[in-house]
mmCIF file of the N, C-alpha and C atoms, coordinates in Angstrom:
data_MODEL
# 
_entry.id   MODEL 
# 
loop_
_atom_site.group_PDB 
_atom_site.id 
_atom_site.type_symbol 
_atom_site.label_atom_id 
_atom_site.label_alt_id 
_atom_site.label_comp_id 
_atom_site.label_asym_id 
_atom_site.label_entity_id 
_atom_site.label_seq_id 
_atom_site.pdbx_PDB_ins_code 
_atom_site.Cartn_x 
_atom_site.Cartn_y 
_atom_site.Cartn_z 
_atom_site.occupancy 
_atom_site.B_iso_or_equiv 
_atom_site.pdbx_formal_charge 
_atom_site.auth_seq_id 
_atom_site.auth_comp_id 
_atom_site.auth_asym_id 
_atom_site.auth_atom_id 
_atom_site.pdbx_PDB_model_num 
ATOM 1   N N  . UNK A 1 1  ? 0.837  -1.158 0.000  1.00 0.00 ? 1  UNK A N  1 
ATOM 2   C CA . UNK A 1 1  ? 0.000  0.000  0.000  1.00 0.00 ? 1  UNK A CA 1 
ATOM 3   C C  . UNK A 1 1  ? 0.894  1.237  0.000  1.00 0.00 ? 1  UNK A C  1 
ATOM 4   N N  . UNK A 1 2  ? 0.472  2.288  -0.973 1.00 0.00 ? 2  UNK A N  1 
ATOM 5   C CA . UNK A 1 2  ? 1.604  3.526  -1.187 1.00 0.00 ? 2  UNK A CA 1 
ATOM 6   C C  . UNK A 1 2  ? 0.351  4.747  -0.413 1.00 0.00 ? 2  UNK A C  1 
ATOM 7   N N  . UNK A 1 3  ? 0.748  5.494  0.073  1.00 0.00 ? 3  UNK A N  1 
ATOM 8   C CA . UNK A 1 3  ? -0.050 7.077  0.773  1.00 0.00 ? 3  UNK A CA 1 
ATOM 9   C C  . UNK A 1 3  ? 1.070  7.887  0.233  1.00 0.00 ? 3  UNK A C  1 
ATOM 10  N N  . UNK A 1 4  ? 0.218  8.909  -0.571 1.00 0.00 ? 4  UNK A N  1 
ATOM 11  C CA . UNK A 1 4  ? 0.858  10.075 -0.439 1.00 0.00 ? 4  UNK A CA 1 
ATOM 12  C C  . UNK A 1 4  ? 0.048  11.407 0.401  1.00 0.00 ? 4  UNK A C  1 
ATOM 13  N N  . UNK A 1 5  ? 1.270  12.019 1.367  1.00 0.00 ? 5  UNK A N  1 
ATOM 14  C CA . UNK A 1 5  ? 0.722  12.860 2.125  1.00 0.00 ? 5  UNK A CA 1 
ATOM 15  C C  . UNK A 1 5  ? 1.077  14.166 2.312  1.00 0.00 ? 5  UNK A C  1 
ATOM 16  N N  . UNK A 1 6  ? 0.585  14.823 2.461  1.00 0.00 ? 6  UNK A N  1 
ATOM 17  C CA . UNK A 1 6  ? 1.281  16.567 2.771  1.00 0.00 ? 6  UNK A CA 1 
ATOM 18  C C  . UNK A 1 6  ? 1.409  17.368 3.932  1.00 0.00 ? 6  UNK A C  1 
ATOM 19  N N  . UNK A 1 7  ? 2.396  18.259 4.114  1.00 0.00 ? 7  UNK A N  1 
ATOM 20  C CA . UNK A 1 7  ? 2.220  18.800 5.875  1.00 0.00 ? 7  UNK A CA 1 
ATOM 21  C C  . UNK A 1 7  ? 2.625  20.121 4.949  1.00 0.00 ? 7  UNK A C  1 
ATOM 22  N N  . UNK A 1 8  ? 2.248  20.638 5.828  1.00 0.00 ? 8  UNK A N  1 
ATOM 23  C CA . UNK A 1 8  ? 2.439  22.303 5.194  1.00 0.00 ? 8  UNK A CA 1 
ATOM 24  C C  . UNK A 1 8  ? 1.998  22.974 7.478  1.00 0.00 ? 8  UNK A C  1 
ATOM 25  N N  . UNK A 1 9  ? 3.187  23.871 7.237  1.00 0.00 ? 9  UNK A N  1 
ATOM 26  C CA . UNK A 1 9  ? 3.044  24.840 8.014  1.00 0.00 ? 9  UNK A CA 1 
ATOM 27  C C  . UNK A 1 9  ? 5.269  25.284 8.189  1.00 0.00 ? 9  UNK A C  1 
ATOM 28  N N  . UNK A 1 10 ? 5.049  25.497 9.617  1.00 0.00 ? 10 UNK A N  1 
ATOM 29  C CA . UNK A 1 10 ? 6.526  25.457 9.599  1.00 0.00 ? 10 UNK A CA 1 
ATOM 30  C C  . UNK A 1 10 ? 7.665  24.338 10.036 1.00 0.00 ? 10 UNK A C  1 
ATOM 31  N N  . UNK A 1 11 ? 7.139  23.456 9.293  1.00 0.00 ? 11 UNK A N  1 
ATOM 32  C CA . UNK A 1 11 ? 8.079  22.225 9.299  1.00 0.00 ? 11 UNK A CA 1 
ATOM 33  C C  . UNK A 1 11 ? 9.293  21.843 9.276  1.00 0.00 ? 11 UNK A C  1 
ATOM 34  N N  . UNK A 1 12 ? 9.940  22.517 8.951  1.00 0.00 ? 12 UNK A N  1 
ATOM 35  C CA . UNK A 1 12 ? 11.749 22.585 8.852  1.00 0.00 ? 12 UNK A CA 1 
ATOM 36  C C  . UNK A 1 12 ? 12.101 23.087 10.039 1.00 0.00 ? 12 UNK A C  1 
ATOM 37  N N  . UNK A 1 13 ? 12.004 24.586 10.702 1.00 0.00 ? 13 UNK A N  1 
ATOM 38  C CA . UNK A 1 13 ? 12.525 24.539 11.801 1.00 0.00 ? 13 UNK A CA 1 
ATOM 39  C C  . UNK A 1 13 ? 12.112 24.553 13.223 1.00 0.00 ? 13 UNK A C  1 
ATOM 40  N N  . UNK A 1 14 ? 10.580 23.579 12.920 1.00 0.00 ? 14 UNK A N  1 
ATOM 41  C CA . UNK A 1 14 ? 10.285 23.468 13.882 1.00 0.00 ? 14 UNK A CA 1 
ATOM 42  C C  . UNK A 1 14 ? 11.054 21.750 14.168 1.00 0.00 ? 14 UNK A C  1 
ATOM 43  N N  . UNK A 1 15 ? 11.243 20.969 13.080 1.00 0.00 ? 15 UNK A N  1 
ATOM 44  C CA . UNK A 1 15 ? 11.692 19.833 12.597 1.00 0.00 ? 15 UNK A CA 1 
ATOM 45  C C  . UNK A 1 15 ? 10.747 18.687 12.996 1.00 0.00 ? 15 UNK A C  1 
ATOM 46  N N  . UNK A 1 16 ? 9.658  19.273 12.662 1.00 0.00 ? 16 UNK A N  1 
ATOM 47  C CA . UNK A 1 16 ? 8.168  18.691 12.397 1.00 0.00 ? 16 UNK A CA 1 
ATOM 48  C C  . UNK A 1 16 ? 8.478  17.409 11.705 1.00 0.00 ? 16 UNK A C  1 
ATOM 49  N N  . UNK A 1 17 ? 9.037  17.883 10.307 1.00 0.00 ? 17 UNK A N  1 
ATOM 50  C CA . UNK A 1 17 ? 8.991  16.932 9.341  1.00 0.00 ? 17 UNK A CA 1 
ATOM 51  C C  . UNK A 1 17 ? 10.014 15.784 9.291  1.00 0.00 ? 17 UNK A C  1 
ATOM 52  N N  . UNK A 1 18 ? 11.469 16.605 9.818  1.00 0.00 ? 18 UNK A N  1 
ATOM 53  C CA . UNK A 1 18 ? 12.324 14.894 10.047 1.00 0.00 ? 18 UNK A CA 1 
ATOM 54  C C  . UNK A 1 18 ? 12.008 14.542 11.581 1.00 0.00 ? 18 UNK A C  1 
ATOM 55  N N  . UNK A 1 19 ? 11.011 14.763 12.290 1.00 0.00 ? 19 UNK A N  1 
ATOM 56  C CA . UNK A 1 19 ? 10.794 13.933 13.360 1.00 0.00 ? 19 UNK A CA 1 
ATOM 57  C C  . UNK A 1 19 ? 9.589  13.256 12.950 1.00 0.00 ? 19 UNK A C  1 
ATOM 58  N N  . UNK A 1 20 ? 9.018  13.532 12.179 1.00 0.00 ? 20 UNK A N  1 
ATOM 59  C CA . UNK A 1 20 ? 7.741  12.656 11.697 1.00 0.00 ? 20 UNK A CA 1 
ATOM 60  C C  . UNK A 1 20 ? 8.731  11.677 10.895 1.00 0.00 ? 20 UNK A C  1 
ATOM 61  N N  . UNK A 1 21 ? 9.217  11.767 10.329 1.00 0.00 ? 21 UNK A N  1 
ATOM 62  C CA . UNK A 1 21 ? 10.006 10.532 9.496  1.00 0.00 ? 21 UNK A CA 1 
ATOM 63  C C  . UNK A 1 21 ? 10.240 9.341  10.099 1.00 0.00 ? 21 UNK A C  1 
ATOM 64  N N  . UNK A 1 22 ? 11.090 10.207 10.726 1.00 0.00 ? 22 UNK A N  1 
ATOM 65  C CA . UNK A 1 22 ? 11.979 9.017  11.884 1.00 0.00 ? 22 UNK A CA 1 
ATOM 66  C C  . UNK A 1 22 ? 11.025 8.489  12.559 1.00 0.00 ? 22 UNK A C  1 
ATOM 67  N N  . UNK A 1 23 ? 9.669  8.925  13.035 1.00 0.00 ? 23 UNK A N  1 
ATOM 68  C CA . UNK A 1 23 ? 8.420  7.907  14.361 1.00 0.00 ? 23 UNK A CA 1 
ATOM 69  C C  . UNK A 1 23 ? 8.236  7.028  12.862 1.00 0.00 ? 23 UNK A C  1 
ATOM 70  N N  . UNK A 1 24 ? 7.905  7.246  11.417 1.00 0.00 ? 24 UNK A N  1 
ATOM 71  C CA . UNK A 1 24 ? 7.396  6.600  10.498 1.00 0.00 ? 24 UNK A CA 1 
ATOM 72  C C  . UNK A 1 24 ? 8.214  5.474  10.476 1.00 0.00 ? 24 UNK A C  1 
ATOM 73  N N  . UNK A 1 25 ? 9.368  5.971  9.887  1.00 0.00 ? 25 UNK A N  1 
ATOM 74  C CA . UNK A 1 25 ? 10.499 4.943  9.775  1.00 0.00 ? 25 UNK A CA 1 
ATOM 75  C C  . UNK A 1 25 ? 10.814 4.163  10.949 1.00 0.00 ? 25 UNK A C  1 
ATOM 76  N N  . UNK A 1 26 ? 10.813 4.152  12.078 1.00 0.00 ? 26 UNK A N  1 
ATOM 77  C CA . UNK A 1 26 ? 11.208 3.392  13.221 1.00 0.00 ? 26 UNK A CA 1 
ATOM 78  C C  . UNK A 1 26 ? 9.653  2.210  13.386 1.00 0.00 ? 26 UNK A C  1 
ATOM 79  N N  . UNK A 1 27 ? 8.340  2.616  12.623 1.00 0.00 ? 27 UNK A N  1 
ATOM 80  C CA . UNK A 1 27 ? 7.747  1.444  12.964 1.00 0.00 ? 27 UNK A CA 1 
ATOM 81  C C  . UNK A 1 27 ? 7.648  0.708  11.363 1.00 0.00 ? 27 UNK A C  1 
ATOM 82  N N  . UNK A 1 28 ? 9.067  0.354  10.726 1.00 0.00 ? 28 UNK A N  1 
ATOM 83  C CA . UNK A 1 28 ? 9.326  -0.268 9.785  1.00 0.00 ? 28 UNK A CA 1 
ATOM 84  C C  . UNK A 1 28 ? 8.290  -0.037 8.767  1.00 0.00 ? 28 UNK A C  1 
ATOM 85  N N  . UNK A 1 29 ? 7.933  1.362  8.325  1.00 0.00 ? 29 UNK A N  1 
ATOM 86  C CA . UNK A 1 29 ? 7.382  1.943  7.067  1.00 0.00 ? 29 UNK A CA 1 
ATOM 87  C C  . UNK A 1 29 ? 8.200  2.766  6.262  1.00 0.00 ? 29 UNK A C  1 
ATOM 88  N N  . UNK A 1 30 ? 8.419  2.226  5.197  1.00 0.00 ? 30 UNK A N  1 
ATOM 89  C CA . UNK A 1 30 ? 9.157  3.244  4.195  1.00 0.00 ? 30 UNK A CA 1 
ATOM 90  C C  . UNK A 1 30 ? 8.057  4.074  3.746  1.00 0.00 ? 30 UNK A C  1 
ATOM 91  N N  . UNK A 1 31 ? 9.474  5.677  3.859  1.00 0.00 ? 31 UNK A N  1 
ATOM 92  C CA . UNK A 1 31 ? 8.828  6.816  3.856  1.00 0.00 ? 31 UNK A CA 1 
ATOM 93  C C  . UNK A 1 31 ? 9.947  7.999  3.040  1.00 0.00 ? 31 UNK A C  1 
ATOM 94  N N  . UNK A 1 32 ? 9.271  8.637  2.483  1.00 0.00 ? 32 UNK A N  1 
ATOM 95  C CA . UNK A 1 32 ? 10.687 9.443  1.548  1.00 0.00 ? 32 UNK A CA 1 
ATOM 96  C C  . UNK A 1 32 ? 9.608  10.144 1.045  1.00 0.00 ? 32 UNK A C  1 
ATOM 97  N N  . UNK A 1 33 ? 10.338 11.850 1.022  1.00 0.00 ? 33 UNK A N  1 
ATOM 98  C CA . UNK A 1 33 ? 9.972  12.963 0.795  1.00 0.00 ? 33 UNK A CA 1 
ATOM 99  C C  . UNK A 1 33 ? 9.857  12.949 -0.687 1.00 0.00 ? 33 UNK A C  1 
ATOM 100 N N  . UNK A 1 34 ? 8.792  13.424 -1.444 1.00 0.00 ? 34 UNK A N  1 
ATOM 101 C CA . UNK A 1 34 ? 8.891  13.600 -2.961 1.00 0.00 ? 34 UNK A CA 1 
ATOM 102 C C  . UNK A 1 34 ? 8.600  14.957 -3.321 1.00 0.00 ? 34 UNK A C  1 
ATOM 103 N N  . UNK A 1 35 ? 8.358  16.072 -2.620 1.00 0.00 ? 35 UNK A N  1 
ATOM 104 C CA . UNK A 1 35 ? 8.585  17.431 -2.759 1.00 0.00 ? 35 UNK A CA 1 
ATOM 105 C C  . UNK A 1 35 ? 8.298  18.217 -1.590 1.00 0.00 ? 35 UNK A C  1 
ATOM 106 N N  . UNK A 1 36 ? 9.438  19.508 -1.211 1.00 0.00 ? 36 UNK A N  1 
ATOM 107 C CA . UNK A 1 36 ? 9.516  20.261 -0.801 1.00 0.00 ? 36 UNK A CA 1 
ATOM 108 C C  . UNK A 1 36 ? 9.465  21.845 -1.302 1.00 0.00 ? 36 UNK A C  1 
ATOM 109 N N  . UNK A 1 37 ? 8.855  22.829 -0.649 1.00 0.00 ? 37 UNK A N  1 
ATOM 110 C CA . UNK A 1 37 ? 8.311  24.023 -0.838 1.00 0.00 ? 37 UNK A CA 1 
ATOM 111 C C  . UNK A 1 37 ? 8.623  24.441 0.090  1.00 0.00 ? 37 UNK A C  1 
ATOM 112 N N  . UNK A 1 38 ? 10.486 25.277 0.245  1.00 0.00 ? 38 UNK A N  1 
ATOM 113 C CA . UNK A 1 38 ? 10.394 26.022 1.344  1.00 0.00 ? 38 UNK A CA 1 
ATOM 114 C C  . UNK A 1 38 ? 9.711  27.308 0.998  1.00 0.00 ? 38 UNK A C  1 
ATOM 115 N N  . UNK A 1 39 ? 9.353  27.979 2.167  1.00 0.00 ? 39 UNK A N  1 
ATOM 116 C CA . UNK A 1 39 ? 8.856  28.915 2.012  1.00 0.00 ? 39 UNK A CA 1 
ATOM 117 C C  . UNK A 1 39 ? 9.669  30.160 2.392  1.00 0.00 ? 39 UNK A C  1 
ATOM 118 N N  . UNK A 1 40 ? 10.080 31.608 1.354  1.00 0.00 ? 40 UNK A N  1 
ATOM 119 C CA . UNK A 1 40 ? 11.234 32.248 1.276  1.00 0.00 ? 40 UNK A CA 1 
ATOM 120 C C  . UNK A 1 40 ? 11.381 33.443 2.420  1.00 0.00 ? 40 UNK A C  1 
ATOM 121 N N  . UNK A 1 41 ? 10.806 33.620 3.081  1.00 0.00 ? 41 UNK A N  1 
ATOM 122 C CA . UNK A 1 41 ? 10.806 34.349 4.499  1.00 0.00 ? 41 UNK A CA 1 
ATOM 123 C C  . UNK A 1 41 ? 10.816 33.380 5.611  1.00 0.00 ? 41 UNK A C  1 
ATOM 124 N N  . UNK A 1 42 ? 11.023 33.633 6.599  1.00 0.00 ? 42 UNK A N  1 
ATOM 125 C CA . UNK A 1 42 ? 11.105 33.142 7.812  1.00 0.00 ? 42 UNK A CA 1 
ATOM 126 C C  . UNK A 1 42 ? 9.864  32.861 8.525  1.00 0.00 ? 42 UNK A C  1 
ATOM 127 N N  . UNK A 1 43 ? 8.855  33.724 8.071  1.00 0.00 ? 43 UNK A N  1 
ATOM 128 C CA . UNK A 1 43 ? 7.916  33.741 8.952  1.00 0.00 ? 43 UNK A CA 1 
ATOM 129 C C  . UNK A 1 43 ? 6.454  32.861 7.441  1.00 0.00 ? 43 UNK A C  1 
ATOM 130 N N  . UNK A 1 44 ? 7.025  32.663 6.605  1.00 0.00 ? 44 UNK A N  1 
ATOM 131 C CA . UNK A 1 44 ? 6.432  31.808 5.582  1.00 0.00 ? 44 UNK A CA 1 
ATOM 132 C C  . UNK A 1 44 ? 6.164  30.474 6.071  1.00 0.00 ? 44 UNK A C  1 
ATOM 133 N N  . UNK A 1 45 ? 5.137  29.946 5.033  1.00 0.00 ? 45 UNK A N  1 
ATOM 134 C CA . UNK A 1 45 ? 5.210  28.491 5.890  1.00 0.00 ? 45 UNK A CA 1 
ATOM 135 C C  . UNK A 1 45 ? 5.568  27.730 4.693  1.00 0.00 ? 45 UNK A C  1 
ATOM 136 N N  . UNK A 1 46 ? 5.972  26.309 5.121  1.00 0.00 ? 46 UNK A N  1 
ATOM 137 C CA . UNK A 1 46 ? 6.734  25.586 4.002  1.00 0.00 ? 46 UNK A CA 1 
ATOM 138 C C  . UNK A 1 46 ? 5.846  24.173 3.694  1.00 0.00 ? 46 UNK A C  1 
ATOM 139 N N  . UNK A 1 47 ? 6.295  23.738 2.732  1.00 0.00 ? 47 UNK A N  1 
ATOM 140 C CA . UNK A 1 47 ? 5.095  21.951 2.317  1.00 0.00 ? 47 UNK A CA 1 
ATOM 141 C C  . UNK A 1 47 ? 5.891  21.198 1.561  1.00 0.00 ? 47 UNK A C  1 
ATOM 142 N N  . UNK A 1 48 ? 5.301  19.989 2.445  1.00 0.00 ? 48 UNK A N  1 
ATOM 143 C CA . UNK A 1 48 ? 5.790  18.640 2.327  1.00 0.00 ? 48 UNK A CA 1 
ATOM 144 C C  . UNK A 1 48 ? 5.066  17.801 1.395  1.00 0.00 ? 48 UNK A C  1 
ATOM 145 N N  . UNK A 1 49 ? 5.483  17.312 0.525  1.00 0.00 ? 49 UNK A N  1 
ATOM 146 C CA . UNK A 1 49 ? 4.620  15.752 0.018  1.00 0.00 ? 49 UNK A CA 1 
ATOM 147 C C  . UNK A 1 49 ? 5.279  14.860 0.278  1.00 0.00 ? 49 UNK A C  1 
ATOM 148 N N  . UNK A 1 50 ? 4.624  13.524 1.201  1.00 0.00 ? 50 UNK A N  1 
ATOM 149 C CA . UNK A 1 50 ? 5.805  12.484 1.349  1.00 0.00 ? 50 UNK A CA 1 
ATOM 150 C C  . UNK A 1 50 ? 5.551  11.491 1.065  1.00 0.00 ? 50 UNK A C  1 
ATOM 151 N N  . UNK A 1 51 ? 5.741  10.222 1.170  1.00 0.00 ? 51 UNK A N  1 
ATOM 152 C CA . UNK A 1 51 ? 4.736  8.939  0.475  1.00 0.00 ? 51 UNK A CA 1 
ATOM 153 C C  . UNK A 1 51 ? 5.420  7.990  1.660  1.00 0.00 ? 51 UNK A C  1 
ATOM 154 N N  . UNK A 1 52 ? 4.339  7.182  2.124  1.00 0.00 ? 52 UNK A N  1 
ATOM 155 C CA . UNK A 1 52 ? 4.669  6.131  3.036  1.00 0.00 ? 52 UNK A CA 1 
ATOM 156 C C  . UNK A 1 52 ? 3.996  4.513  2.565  1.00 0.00 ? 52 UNK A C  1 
ATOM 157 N N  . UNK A 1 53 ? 5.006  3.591  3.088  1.00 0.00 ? 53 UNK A N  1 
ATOM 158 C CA . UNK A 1 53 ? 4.322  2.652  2.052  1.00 0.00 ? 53 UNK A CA 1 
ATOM 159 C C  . UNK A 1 53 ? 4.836  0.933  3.036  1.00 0.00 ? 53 UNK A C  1 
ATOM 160 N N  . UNK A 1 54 ? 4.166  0.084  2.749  1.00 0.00 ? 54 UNK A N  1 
ATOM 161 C CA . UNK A 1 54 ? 4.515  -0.913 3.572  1.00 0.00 ? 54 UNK A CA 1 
ATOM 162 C C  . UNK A 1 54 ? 2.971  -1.625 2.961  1.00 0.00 ? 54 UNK A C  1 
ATOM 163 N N  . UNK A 1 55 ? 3.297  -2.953 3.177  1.00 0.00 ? 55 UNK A N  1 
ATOM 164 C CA . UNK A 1 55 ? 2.238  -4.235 2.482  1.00 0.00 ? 55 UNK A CA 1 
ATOM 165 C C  . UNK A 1 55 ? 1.729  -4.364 4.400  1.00 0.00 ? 55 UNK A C  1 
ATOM 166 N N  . UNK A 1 56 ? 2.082  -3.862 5.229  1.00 0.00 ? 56 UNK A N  1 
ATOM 167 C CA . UNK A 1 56 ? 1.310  -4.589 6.395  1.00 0.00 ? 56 UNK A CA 1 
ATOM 168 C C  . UNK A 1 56 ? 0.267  -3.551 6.820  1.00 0.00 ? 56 UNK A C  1 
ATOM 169 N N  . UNK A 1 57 ? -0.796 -3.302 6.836  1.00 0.00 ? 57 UNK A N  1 
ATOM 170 C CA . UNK A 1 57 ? -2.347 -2.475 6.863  1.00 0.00 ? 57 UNK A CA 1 
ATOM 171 C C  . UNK A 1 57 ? -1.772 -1.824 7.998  1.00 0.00 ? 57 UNK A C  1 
ATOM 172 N N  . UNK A 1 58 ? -1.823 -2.722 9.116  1.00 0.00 ? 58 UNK A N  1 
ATOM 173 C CA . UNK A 1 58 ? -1.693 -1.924 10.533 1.00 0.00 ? 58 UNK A CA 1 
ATOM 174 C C  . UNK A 1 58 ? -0.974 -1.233 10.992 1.00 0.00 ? 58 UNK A C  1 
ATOM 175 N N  . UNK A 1 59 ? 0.403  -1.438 10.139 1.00 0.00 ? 59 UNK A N  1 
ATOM 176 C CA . UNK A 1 59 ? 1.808  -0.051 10.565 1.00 0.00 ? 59 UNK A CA 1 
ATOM 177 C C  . UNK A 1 59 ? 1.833  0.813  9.361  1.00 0.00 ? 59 UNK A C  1 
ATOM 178 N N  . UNK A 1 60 ? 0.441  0.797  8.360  1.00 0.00 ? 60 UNK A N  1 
ATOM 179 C CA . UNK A 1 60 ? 0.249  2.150  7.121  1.00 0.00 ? 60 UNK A CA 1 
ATOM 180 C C  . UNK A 1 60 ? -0.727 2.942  8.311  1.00 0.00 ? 60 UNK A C  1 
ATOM 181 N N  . UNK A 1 61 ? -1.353 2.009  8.959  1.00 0.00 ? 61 UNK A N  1 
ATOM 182 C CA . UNK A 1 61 ? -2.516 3.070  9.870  1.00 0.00 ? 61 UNK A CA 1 
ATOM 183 C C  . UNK A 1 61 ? -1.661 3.434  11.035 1.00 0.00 ? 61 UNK A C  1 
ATOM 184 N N  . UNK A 1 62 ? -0.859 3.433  11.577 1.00 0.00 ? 62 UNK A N  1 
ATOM 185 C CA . UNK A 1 62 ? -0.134 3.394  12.517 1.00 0.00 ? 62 UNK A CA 1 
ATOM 186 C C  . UNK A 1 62 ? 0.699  4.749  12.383 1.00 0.00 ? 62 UNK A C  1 
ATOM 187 N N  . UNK A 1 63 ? 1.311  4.692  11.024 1.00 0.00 ? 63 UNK A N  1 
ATOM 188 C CA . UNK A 1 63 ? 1.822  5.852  10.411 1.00 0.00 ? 63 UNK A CA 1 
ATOM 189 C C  . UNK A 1 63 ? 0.995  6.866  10.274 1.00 0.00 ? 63 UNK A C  1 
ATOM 190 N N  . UNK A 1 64 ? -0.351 6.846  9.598  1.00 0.00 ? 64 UNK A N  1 
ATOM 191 C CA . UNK A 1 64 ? -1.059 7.932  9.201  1.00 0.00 ? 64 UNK A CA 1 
ATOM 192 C C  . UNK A 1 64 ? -1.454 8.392  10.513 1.00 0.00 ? 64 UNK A C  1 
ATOM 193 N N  . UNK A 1 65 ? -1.431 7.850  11.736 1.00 0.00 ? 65 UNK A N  1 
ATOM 194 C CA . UNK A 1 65 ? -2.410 8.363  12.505 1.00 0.00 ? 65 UNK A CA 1 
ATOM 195 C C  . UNK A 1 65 ? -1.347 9.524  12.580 1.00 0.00 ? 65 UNK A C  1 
ATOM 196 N N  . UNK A 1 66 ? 0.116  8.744  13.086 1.00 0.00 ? 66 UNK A N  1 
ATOM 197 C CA . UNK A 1 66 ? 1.546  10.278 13.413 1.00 0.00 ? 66 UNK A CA 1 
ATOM 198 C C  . UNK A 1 66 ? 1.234  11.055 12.793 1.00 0.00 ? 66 UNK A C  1 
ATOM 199 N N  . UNK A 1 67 ? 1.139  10.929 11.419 1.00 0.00 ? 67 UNK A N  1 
ATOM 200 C CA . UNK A 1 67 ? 1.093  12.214 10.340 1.00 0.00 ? 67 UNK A CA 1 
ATOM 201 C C  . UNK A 1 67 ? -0.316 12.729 10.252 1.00 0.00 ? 67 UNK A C  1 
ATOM 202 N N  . UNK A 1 68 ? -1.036 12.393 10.549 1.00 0.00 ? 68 UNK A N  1 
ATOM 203 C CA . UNK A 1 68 ? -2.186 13.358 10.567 1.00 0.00 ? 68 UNK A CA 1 
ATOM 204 C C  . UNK A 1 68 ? -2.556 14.146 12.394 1.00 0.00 ? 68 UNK A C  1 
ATOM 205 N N  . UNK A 1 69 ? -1.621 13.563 13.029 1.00 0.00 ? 69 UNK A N  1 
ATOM 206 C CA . UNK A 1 69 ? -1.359 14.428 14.640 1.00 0.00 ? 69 UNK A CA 1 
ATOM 207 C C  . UNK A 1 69 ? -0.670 15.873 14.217 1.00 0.00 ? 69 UNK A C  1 
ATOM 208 N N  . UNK A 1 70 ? -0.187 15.442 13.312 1.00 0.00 ? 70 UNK A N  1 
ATOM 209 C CA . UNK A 1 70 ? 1.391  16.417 13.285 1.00 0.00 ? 70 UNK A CA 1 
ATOM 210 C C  . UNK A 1 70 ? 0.520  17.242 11.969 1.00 0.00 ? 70 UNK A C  1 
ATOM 211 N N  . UNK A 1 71 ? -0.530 17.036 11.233 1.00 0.00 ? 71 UNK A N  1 
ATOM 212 C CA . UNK A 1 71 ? -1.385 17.950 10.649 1.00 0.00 ? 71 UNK A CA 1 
ATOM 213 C C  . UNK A 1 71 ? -1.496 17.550 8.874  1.00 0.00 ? 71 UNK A C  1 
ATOM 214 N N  . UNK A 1 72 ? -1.114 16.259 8.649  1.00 0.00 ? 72 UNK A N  1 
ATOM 215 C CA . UNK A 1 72 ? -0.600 15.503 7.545  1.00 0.00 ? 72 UNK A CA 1 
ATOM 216 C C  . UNK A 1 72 ? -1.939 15.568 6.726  1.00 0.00 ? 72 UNK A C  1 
ATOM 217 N N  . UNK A 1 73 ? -2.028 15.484 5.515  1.00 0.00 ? 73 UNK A N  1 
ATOM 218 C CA . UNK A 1 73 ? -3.253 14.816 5.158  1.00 0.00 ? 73 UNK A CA 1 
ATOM 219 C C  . UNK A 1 73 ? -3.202 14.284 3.873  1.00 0.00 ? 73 UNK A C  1 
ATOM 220 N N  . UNK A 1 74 ? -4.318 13.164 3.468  1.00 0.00 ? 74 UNK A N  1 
ATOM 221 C CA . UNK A 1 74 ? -4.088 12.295 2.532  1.00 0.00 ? 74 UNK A CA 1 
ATOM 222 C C  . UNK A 1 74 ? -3.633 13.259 1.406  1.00 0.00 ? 74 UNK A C  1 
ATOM 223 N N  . UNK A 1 75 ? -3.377 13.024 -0.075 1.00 0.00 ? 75 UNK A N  1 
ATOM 224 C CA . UNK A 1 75 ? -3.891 13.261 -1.338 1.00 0.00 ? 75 UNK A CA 1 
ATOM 225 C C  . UNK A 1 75 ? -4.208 12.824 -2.249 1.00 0.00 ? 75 UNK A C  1 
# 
C-alpha cells in the first residue's frame, strides 16, 4: 500500500517533518519525501509531500495516525 501525504506549516525549523520521518520509519514503514516548498521568508510556511508505504495495513494506519497528529493529510 503507497499514501501520499502533505504537511504544510513550519516544518523545517520546527523539525516537524524529520521527526515525523523518523516515528514513520522506526515502525518499519518506508517513507521518503517527494517534494519540498520552502517557504522564502522566515515567517512563511513551508510543504511537504511524502509517500509512506509498507504491504502490512496496521503499521500504514499506525503511520497515518503520526502524520495526521502532526497535521498531515491524505492526497
Amino acid at each position: 500500500m503507497i499514501i501520499e501525504l502533505k504537511l504544510r506549516g513550519h516544518i523545517l525549523d520546527s523539525l516537524v517533518l524529520s521527526k515525523l520521518l523518523d516515528q514513520i520509519e522506526a515502525l518499519d514503514v518506508d517513507c521518503y519525501t517527494k517534494e519540498v516548498k520552502i517557504g522564502p521568508k522566515r515567517q512563511d510556511l513551508s510543504e511537504a509531500v511524502f509517500v509512506i508505504e509498507s504491504d502490512d495495513e496496521a503499521k500504514i494506519a499506525q503511520a497515518l495516525e503520526l502524520a495526521k497528529k502532526q497535521g498531515a493529510t491524505e492526497i
